[in-house]
C-alpha positions, -999 to 999 in steps of 0.1 A, spaced: 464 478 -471 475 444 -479 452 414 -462 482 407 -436 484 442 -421 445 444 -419 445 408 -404 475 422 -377 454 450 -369 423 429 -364 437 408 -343 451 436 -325 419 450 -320 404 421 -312 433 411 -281 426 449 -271 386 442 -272 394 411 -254 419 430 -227 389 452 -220 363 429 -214 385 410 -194 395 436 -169 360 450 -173 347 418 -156 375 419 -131 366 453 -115 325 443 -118 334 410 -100 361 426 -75 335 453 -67 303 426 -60 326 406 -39 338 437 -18 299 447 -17 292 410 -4 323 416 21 310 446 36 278 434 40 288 401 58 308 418 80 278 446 86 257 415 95 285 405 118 284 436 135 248 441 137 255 404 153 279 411 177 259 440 190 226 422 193 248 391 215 263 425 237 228 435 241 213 403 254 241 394 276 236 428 289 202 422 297 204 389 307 231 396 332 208 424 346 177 406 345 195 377 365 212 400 392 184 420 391 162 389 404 189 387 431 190 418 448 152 419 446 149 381 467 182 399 488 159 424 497 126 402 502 148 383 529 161 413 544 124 424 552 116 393 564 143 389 586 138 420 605 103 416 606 113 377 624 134 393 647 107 423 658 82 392 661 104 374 683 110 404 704 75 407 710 70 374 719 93 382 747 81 417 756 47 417 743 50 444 722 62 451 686 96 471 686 97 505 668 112 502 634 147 513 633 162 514 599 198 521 611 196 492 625 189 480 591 224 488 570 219 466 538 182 474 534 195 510 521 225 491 502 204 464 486 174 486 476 201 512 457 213 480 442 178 470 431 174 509 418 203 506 397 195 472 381 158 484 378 173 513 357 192 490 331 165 469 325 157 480 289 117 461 294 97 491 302 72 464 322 100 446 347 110 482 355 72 490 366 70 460 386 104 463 398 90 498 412 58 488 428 76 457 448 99 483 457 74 505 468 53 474 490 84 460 507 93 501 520 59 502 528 63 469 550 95 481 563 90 514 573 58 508 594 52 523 628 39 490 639 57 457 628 19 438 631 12 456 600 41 442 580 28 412 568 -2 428 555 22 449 532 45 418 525 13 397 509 6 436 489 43 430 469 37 394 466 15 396 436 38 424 420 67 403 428 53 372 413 42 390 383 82 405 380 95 367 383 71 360 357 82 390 332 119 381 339 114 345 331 99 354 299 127 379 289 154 354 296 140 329 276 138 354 247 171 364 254 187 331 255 167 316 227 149 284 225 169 250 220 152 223 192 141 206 225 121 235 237 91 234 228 
């Protein structure tokens, strides 16, 4: 072979070598950037699921607080009107719970948000102030409501409490907060 073919063919060889390489280090670079794609947008979903979450459970949390203070008044506005009745009468009226529509609608409410409340803690104190305003509401003697109302106020004060805590771990602290 004269010095001109075997300089051709090593240069051939060497373009070849080269071609190789090349796309070589193309599909090693086009595969780390997919790989650095798909996990960006992994971390994006992982995101957007985690922001779904807490606006779930801020939402509940909030309207949750809500029905709970809806029903608190309720209680305390039937037990007003039996204390003014008996002011007139001198006697506490019988409790009369059909007399009472939202109680029933506003504690199913309360039930409901209770259940979607994912903080196994604000659902046990939603319960037990549940539990203290029924037991203030359904008593055979409206005298002996208050007694059950100042039973859920520690309970309900502890729920406020919990809730508060939750919402500011759910809507993050600001570089003010300190």
């Amino acid at each position: 072979m004269n010095a001109a073919t075997v300089s051709a063919v090593a240069g051939a060889v060497g373009v070849a070598a080269g071609a190789l390489i090349s796309s070589v280090g193309v599909v090693l670079r086009e595969r780390l950037v997919d790989r650095r794609e798909r996990e960006a947008q992994q971390e994006l979903r992982k995101q957007a699921l985690k922001d779904q979450h807490d606006e779930f459970q801020r939402e509940t949390i909030l309207n949750l607080q809500d029905a709970i203070s809806q029903l608190w008044s309720l209680s305390a506005d039937a037990y007003n009107q039996a204390a003014q009745q008996q002011a007139k009468t001198g006697e506490w009226p019988r409790t009369v719970l059909t007399e009472m529509p939202d109680l029933n609608k506003v504690s199913q409410q309360v039930k409901a948000l209770g259940a979607r409340v994912f903080d196994e803690e604000l659902r046990e104190l939603t319960a037990k102030v549940m539990r203290s305003v029924w037991a203030g509401i359904e008593v055979s003697d409206w005298s002996q409501q208050p007694e059950h109302m100042a039973t859920a106020l520690e309970p309900l004060n502890q729920l406020h409490e919990r809730a508060h805590l939750l919402l500011k771990s759910l809507y993050g602290t600001r570089p003010s907060d300190p």
